[in-house]
C-alpha positions in Angstrom: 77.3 62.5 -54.3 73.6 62.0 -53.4 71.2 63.9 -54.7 68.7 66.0 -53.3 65.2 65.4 -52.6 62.4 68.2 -51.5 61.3 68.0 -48.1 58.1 67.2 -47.8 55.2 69.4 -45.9 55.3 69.0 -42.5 52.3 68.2 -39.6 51.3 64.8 -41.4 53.1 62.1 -39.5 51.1 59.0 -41.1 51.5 60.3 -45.0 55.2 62.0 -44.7 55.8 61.9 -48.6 52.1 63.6 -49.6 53.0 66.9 -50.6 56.2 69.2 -51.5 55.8 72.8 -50.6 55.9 75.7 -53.0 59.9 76.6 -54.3 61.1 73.0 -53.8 60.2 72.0 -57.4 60.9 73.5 -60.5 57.7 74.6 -62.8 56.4 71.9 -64.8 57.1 73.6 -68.2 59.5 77.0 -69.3 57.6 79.8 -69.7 59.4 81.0 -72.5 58.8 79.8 -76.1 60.4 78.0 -78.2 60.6 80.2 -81.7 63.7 80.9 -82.8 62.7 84.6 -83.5 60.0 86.4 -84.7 57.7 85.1 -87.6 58.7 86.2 -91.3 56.5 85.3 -93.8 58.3 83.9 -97.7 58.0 87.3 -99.6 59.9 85.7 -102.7 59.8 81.9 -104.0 62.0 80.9 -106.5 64.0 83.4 -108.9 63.1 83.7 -112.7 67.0 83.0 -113.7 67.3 79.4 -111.5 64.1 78.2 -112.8 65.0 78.9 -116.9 68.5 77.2 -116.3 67.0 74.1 -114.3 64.2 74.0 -117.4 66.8 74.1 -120.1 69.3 71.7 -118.2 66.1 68.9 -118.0 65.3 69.6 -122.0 69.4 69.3 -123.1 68.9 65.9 -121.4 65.4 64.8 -122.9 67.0 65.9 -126.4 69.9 64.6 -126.0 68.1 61.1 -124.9 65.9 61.3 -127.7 68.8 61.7 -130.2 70.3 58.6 -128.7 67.4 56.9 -128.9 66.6 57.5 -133.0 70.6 57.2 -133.4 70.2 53.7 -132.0 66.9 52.8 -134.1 68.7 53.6 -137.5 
């Protein structure tokens, strides 16, 4: 298989390789973009209930830990 190569413009004998003529090449870039969609701002961040369990889970452990800790100094 070989590949092909665009011809190049013809009427210059000493330079044969100067140019390619318009259609042989594709663009240089798409012209399309590259969003996945249309732009949707955040309307909502995190939810009330998520954020009080995460906060209780982190002060069970720091209690707990300080429990252990004045368990282990008496």
């Amino acid at each position: 298989m070989s590949a092909r190569t665009p011809d190049p413009e013809p009427g210059n004998a000493s330079r044969p390789y100067e140019g390619v003529p318009p259609g042989e090449t594709p663009p240089g870039e798409s012209s399309t973009g590259s969003g996945a969609g249309p732009y949707r701002p955040l309307t909502r961040g995190w939810g009330k209930g998520p954020l009080v369990v995460i906060c209780l889970v982190a002060l069970a452990c720091a209690l707990f830990f300080l429990a252990y800790a004045i368990m282990l100094n008496v």
